[in-house]
PyMOL Python script that loads the backbone (N, CA, C, O; Angstrom):
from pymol import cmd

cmd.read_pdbstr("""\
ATOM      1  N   UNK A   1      14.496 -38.145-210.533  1.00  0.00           N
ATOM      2  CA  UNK A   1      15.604 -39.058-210.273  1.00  0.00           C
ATOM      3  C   UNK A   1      15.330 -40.395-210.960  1.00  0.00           C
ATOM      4  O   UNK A   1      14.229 -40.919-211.130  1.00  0.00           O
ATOM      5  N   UNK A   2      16.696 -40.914-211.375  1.00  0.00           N
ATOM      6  CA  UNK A   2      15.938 -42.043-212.140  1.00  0.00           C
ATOM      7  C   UNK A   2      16.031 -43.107-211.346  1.00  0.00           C
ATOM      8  O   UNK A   2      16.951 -43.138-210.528  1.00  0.00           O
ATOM      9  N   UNK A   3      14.938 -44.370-211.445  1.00  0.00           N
ATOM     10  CA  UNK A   3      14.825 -45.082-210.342  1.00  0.00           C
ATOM     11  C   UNK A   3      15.583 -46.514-210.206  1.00  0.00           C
ATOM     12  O   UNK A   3      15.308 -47.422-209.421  1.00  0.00           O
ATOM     13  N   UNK A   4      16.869 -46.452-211.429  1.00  0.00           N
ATOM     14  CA  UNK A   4      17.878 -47.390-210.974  1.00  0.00           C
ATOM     15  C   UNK A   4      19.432 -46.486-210.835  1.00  0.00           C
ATOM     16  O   UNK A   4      20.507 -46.942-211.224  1.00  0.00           O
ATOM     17  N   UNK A   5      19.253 -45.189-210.222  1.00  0.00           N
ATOM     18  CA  UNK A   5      19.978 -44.417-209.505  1.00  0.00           C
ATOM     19  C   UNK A   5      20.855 -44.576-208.439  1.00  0.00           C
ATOM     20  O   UNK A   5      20.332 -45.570-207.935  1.00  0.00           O
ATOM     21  N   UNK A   6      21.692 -44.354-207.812  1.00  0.00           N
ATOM     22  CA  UNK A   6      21.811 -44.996-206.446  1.00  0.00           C
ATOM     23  C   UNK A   6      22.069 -43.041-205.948  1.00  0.00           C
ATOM     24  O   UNK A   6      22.807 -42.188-206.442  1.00  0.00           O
ATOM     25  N   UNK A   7      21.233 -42.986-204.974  1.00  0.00           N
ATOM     26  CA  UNK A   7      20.402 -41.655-204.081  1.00  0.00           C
ATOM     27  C   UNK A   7      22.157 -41.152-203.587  1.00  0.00           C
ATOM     28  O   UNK A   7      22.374 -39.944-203.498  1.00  0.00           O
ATOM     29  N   UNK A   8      22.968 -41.855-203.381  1.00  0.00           N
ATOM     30  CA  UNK A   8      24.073 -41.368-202.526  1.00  0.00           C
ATOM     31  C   UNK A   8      24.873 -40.520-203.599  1.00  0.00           C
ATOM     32  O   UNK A   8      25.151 -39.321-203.633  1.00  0.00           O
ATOM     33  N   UNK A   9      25.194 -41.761-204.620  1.00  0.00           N
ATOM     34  CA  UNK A   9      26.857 -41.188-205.811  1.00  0.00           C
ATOM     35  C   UNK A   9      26.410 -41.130-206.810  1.00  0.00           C
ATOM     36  O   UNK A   9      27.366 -41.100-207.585  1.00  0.00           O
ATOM     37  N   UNK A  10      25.533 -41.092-207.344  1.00  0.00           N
ATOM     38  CA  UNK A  10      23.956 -41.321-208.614  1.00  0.00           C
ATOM     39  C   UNK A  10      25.055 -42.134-209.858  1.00  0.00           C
ATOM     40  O   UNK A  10      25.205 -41.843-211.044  1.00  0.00           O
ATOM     41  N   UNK A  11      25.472 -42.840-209.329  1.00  0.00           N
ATOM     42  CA  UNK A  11      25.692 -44.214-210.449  1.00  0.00           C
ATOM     43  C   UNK A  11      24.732 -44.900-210.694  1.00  0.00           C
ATOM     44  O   UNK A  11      24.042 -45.423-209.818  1.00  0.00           O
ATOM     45  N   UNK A  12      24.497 -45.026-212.149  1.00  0.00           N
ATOM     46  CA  UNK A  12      23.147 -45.960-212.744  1.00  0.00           C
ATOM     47  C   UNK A  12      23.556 -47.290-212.190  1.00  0.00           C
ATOM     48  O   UNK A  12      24.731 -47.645-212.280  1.00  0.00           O
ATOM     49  N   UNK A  13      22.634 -48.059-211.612  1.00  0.00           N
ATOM     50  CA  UNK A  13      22.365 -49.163-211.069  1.00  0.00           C
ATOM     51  C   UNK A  13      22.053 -50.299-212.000  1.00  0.00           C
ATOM     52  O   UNK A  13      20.869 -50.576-212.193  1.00  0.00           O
ATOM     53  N   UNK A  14      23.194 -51.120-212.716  1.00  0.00           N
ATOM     54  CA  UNK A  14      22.549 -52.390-213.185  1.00  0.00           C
ATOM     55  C   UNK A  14      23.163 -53.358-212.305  1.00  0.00           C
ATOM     56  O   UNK A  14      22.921 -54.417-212.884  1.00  0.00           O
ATOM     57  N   UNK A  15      23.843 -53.655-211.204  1.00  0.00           N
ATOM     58  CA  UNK A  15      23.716 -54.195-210.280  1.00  0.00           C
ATOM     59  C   UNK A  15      23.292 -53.827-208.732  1.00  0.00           C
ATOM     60  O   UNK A  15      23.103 -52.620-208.581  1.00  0.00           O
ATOM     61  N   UNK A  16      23.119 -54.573-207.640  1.00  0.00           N
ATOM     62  CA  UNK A  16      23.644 -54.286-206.620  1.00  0.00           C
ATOM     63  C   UNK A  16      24.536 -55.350-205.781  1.00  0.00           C
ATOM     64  O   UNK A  16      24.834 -56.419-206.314  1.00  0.00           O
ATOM     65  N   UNK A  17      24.946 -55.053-204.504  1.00  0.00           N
ATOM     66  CA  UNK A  17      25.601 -55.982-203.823  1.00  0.00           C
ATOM     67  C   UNK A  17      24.707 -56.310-202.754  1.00  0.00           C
ATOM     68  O   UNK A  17      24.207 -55.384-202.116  1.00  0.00           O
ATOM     69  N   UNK A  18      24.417 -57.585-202.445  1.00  0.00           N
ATOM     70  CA  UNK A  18      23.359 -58.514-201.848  1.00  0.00           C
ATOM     71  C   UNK A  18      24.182 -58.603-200.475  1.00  0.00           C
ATOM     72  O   UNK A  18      25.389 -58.406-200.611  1.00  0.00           O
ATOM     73  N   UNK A  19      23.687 -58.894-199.046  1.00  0.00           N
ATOM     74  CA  UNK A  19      24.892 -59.279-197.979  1.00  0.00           C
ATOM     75  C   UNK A  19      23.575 -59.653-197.077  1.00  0.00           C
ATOM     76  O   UNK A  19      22.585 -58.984-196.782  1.00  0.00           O
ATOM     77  N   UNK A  20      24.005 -61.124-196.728  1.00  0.00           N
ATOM     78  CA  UNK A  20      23.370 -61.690-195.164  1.00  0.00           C
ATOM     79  C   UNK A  20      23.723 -60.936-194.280  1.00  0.00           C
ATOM     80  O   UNK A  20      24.890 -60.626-194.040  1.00  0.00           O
ATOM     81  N   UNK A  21      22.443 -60.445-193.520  1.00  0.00           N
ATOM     82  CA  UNK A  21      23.221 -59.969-192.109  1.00  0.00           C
ATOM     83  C   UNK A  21      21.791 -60.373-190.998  1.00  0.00           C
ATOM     84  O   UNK A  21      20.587 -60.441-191.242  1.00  0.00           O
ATOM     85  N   UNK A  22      22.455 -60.553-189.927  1.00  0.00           N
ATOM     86  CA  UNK A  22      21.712 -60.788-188.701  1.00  0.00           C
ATOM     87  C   UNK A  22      21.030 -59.356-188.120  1.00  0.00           C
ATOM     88  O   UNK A  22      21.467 -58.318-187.623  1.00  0.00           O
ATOM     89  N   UNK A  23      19.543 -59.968-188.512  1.00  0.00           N
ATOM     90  CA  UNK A  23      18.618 -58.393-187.414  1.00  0.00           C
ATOM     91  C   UNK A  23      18.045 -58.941-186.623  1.00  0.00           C
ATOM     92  O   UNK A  23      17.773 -60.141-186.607  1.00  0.00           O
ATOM     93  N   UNK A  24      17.655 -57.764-185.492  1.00  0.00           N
ATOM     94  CA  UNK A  24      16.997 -58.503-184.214  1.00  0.00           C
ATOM     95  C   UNK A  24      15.568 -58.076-184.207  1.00  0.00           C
ATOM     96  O   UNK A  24      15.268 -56.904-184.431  1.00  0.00           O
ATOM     97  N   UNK A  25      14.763 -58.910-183.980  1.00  0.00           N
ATOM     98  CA  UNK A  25      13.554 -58.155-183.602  1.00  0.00           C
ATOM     99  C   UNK A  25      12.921 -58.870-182.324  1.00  0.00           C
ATOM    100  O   UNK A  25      12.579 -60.044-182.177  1.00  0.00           O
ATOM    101  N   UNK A  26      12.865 -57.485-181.201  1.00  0.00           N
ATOM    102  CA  UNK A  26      12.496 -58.049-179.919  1.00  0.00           C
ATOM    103  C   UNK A  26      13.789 -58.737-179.210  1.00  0.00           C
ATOM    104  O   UNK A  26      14.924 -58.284-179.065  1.00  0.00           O
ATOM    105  N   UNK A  27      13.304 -59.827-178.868  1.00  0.00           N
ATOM    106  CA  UNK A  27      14.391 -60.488-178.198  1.00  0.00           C
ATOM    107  C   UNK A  27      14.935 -61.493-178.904  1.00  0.00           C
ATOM    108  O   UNK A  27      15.845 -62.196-178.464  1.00  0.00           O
ATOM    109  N   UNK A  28      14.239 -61.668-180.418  1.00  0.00           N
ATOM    110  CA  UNK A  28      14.710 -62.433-181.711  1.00  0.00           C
ATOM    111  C   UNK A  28      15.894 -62.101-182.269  1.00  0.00           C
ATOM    112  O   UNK A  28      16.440 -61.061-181.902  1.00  0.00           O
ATOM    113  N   UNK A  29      16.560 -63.021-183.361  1.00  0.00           N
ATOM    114  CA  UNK A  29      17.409 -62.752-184.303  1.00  0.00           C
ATOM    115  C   UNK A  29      16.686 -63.627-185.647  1.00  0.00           C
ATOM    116  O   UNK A  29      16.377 -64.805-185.830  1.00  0.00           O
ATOM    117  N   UNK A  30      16.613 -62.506-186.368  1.00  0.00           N
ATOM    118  CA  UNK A  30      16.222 -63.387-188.185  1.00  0.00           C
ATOM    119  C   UNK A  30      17.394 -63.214-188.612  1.00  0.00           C
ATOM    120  O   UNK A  30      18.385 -62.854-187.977  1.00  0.00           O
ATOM    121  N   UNK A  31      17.253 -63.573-190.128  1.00  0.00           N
ATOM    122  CA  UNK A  31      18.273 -63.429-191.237  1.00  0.00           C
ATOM    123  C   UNK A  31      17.482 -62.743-192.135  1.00  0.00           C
ATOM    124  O   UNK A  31      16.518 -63.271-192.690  1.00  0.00           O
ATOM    125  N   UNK A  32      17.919 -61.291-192.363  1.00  0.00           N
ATOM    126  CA  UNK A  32      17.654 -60.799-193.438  1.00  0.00           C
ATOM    127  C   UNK A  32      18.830 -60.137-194.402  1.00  0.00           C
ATOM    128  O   UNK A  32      20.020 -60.260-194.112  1.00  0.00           O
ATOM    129  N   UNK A  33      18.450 -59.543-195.381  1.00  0.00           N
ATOM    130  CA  UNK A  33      19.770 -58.892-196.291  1.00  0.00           C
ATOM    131  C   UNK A  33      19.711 -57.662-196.762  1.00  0.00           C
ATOM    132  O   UNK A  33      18.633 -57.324-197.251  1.00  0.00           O
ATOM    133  N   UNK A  34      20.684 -56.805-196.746  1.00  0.00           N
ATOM    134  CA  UNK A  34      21.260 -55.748-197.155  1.00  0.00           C
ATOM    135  C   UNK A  34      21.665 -55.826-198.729  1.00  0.00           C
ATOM    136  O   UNK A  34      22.295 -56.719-199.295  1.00  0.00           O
ATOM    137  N   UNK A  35      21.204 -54.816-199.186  1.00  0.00           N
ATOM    138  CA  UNK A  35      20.993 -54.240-200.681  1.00  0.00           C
ATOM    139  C   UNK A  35      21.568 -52.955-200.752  1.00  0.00           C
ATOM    140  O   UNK A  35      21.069 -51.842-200.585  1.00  0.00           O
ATOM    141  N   UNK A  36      23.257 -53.488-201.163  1.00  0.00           N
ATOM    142  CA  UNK A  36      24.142 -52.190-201.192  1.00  0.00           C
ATOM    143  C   UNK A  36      24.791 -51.839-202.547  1.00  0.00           C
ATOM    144  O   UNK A  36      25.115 -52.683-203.382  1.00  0.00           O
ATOM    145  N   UNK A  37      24.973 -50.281-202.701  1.00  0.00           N
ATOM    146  CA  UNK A  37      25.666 -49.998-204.479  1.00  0.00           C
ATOM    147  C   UNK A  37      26.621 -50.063-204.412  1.00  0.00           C
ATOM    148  O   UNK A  37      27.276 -49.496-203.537  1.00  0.00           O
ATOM    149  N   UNK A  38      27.248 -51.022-205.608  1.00  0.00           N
ATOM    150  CA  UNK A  38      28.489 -51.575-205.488  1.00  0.00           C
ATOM    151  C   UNK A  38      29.997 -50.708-205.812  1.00  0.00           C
ATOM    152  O   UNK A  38      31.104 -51.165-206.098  1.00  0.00           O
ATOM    153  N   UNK A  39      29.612 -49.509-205.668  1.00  0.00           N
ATOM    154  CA  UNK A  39      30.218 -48.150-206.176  1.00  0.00           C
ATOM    155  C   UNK A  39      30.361 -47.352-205.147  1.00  0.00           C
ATOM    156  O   UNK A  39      31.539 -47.014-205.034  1.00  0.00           O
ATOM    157  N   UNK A  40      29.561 -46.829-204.215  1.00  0.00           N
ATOM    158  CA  UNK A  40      30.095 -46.133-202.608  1.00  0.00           C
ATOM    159  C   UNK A  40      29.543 -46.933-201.460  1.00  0.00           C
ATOM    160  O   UNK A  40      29.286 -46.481-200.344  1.00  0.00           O
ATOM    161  N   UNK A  41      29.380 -48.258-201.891  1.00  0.00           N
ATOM    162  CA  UNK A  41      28.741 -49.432-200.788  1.00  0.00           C
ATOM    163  C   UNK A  41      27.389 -48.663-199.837  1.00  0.00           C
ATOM    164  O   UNK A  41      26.901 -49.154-198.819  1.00  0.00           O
ATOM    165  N   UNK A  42      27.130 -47.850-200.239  1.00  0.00           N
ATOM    166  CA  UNK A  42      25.996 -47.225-199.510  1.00  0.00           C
ATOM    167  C   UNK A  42      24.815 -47.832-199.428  1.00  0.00           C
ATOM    168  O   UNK A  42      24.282 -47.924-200.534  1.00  0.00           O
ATOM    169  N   UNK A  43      24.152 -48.317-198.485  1.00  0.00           N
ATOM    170  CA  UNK A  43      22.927 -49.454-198.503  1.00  0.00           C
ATOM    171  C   UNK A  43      21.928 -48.874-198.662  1.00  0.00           C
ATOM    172  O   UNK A  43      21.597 -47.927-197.949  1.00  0.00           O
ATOM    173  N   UNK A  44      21.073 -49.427-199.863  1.00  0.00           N
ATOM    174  CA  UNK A  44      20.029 -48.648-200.276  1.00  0.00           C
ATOM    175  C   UNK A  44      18.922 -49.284-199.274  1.00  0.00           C
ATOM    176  O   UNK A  44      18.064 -48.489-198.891  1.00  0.00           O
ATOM    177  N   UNK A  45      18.833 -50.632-198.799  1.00  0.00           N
ATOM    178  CA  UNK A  45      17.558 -51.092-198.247  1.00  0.00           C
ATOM    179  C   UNK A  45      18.111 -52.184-197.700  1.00  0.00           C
ATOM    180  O   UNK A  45      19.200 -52.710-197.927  1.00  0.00           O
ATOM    181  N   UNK A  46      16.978 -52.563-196.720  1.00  0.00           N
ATOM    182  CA  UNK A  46      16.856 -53.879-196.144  1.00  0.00           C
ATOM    183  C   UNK A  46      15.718 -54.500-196.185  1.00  0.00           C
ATOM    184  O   UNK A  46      14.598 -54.012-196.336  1.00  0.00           O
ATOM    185  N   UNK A  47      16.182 -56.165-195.977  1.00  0.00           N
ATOM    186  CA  UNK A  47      14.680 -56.978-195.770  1.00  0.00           C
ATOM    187  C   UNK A  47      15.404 -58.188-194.917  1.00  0.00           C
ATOM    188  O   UNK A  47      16.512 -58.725-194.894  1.00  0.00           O
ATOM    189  N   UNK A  48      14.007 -58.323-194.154  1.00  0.00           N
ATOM    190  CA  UNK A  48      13.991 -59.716-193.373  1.00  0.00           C
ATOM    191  C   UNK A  48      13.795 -60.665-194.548  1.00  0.00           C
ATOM    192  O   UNK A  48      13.208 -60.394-195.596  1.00  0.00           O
ATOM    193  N   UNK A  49      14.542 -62.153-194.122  1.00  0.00           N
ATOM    194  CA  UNK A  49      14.195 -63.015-194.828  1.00  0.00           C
ATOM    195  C   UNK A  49      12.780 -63.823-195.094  1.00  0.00           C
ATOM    196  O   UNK A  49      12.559 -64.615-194.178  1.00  0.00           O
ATOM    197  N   UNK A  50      11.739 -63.820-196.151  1.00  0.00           N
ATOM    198  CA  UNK A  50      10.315 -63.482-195.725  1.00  0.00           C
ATOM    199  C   UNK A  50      10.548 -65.582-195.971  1.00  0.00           C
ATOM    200  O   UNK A  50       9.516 -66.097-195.540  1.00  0.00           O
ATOM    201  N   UNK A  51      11.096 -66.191-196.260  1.00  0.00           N
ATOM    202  CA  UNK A  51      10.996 -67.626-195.807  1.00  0.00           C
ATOM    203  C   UNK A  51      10.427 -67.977-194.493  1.00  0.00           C
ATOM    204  O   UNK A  51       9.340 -68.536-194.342  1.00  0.00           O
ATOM    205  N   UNK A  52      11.423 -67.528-193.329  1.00  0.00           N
ATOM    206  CA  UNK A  52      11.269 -68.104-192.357  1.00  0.00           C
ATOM    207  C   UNK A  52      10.135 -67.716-191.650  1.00  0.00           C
ATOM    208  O   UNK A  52       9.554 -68.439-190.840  1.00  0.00           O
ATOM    209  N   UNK A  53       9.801 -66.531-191.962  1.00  0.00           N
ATOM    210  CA  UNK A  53       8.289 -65.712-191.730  1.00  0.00           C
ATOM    211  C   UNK A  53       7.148 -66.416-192.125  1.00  0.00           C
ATOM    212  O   UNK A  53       6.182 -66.629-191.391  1.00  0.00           O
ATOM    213  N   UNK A  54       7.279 -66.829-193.455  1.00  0.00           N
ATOM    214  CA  UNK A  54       5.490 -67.580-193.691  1.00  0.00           C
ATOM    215  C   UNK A  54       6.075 -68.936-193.201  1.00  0.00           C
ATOM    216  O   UNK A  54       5.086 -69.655-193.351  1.00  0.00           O
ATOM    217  N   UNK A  55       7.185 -69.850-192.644  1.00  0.00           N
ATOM    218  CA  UNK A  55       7.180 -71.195-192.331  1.00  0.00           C
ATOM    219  C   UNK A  55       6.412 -70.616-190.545  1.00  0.00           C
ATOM    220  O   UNK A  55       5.594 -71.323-189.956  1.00  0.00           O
ATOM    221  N   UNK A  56       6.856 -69.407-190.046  1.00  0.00           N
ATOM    222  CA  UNK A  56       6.361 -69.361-188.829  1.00  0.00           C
ATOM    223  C   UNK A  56       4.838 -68.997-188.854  1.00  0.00           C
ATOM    224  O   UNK A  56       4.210 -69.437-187.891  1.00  0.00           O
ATOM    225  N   UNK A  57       4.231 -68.382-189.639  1.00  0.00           N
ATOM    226  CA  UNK A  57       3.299 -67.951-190.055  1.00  0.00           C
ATOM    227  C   UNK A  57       2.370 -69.461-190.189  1.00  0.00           C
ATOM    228  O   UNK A  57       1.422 -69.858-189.512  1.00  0.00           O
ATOM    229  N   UNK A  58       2.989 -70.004-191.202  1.00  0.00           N
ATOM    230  CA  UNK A  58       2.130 -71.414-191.498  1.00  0.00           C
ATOM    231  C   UNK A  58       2.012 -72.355-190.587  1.00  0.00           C
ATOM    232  O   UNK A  58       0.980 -73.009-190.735  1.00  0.00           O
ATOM    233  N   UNK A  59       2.894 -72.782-189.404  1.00  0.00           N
ATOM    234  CA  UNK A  59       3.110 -73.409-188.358  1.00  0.00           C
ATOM    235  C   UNK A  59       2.344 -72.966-187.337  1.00  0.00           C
ATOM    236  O   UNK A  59       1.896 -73.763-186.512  1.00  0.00           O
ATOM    237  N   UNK A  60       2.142 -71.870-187.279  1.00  0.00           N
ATOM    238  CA  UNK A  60       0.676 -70.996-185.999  1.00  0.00           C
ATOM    239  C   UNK A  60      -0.664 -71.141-186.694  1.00  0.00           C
ATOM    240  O   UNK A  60      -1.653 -71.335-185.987  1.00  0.00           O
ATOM    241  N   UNK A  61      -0.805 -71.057-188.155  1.00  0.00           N
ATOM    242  CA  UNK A  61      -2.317 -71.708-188.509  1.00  0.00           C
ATOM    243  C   UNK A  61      -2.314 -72.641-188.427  1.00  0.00           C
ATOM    244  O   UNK A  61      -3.427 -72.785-187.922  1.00  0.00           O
ATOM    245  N   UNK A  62      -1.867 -73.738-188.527  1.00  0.00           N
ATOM    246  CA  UNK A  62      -1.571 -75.102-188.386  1.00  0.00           C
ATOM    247  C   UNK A  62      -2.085 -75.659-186.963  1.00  0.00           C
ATOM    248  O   UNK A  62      -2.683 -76.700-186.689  1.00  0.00           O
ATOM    249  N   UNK A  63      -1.664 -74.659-186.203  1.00  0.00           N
ATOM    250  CA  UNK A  63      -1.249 -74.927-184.952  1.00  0.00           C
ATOM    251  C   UNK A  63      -2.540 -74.911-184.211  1.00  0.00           C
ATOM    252  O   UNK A  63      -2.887 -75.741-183.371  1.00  0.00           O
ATOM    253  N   UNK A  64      -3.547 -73.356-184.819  1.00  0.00           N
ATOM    254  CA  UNK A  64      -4.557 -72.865-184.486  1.00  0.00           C
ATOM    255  C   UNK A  64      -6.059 -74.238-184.891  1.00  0.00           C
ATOM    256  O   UNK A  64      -6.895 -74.852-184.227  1.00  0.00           O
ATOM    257  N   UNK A  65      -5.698 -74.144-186.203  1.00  0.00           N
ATOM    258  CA  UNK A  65      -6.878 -75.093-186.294  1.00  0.00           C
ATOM    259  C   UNK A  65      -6.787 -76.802-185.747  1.00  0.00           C
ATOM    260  O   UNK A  65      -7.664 -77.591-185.396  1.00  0.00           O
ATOM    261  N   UNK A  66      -5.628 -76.891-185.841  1.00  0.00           N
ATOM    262  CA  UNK A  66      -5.757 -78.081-185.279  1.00  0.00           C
ATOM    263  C   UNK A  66      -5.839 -78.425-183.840  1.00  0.00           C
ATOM    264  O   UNK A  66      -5.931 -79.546-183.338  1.00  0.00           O
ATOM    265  N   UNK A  67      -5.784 -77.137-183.199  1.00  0.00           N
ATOM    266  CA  UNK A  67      -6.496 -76.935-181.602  1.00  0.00           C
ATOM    267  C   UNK A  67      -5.232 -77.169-180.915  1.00  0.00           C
ATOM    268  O   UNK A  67      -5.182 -77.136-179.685  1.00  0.00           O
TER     269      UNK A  67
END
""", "prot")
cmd.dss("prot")
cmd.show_as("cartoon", "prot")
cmd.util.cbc("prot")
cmd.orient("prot")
């Protein structure tokens, strides 16, 4: 399969369609985005937004060493 394929309608992929959407994790809500083919809108993937992750990430070492 070729790997700018899209797995659903196998239209060659030189774009996709990008979309904010709200996920929950736990009793959280992030912002991550949906990575859909712009041809049977079928969503190939998701991701959390990894920003707000290393600002939380960096704010707990921060947090840690400075006692």
């Amino acid at each position: 399969m070729n790997t700018n394929q899209c797995p659903h309608c196998q239209t060659i992929l030189k774009r996709v369609n990008v979309e904010v959407v709200d996920m929950q994790l736990g009793d959280s809500h992030r912002k991550g985005f949906t990575y859909a083919c712009p041809m049977c809108h079928s969503v190939l993937g998701m991701q959390m937004d990894p920003i707000p992750l290393l600002n939380n990430f960096k704010e707990e070492v921060i947090r840690e060493l400075c006692g």
